[in-house]
C-alpha positions as CSV (number, residue, x, y, z in Angstrom):
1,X,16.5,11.9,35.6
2,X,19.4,9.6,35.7
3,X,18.5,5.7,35.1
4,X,22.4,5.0,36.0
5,X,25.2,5.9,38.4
6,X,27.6,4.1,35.7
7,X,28.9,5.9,32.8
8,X,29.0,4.6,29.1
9,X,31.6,2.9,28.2
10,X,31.1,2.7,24.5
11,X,33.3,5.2,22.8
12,X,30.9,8.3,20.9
13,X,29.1,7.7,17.8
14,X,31.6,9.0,14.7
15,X,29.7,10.8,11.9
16,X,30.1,8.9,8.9
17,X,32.5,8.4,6.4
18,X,32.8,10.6,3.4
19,X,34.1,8.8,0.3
20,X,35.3,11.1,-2.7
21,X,33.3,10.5,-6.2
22,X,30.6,8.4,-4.5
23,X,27.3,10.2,-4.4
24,X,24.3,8.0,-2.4
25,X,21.5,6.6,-4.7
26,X,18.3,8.7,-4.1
27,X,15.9,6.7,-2.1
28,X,12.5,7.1,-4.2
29,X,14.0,4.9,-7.7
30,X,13.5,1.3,-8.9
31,X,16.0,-0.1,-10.4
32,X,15.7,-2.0,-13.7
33,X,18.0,-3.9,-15.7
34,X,18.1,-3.6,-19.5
35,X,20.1,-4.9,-22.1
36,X,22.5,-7.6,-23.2
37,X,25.1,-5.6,-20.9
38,X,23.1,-5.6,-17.6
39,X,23.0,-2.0,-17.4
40,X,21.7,-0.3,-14.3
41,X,19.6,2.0,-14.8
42,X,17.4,4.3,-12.2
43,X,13.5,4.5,-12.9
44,X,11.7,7.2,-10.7
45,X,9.1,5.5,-8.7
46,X,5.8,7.4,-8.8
47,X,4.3,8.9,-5.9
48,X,0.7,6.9,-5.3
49,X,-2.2,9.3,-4.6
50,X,-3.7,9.7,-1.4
51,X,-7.1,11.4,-0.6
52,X,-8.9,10.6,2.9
53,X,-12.1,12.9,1.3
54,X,-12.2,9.9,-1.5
55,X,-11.8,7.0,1.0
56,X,-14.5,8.3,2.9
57,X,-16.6,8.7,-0.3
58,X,-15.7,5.3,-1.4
59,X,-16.3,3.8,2.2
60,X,-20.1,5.3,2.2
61,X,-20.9,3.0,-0.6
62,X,-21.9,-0.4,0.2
63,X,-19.6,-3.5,0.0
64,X,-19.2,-5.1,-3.4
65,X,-19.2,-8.3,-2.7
66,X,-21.8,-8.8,-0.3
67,X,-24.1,-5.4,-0.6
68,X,-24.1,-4.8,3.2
69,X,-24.6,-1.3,3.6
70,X,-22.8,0.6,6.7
71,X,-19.8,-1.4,7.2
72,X,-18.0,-0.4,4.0
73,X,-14.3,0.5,4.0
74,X,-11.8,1.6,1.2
75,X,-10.0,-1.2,0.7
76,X,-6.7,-0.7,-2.1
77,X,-6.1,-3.5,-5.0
78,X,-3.2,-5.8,-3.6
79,X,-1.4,-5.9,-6.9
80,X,1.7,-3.2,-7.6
81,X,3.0,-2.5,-3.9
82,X,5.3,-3.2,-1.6
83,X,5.3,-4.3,2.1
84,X,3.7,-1.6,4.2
85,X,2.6,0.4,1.3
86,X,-0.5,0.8,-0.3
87,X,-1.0,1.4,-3.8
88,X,-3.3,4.4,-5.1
89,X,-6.4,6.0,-3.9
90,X,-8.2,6.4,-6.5
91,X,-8.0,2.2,-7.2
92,X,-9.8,1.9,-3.9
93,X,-13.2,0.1,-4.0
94,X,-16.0,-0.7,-1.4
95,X,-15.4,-3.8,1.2
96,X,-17.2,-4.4,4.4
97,X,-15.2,-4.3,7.8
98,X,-15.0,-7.2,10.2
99,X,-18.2,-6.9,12.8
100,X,-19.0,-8.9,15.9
101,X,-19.3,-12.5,15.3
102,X,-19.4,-11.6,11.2
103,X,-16.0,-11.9,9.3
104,X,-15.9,-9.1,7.0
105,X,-14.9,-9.7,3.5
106,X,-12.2,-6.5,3.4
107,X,-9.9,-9.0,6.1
108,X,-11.4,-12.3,4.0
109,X,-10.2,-10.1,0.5
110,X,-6.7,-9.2,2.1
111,X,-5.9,-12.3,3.2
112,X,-7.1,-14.6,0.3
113,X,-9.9,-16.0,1.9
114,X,-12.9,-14.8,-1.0
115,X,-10.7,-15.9,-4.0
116,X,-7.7,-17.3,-5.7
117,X,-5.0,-14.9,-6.8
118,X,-5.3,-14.8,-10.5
119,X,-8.7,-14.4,-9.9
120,X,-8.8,-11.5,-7.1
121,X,-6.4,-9.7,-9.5
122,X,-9.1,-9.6,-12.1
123,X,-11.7,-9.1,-9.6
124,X,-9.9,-6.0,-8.3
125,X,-9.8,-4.1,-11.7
126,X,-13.5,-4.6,-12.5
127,X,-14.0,-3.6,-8.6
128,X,-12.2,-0.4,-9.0
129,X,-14.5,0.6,-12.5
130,X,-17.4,-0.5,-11.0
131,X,-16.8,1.8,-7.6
132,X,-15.5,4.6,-10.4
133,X,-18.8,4.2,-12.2
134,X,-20.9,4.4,-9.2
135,X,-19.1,7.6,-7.7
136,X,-19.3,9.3,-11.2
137,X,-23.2,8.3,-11.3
């Protein structure tokens, strides 16, 4: 179906250009800089985990901060990722979910509402073994 009686005017897309000798950056590097020299250099990123069988073994635990059982959700340490992305399964630990009329402390953890962020950092790693050392029994 047609949504206009009036053609394009914009002129086709063109594919684009090819220059000789340059060779596109793979997408899945970090780059660092070393040395006196500020050398480039490429640094592989690693691929993070991701297991839905563990979050779900994770989430059936109860919340770590507040011990309220049936609510729980894997909720990932906020330290080492990027914007959209979450950093690895296995780092996941217990929170509980938001609830009516109860503000969960996964939303209250994201968003820095439990504790500063020097102190949520440290938090998180002692989270993470203490989830580890309750899955491993």
């Amino acid at each position: 179906m047609k949504r206009s009686g009036f053609k394009s005017k914009l002129p086709p897309r063109r594919p684009a250009k090819q220059i000789e000798g340059y060779t596109p950056r793979p997408r899945a590097v970090a780059v660092a800089v070393a040395g006196p020299a500020r050398a480039v250099v490429s640094v592989p990123k690693e691929a993070p985990e991701r297991s839905e069988s563990y979050r779900r073994l994770v989430a059936s635990l109860p919340c770590i901060n507040c011990s309220v059982e049936g609510y729980s959700q894997a909720a990932h340490p906020n330290y080492g990722k990027g914007a959209g992305m979450k950093t690895d399964d296995r780092l996941c630990f217990p929170l509980c979910a938001d609830r009516p009329g109860v503000r969960g402390c996964h939303s209250l953890h994201d968003q820095g509402g439990l504790r500063p962020k020097l102190e949520r950092r440290e938090w998180e790693l002692a989270a993470t073994a203490a989830t580890q050392r309750a899955l491993n029994g």
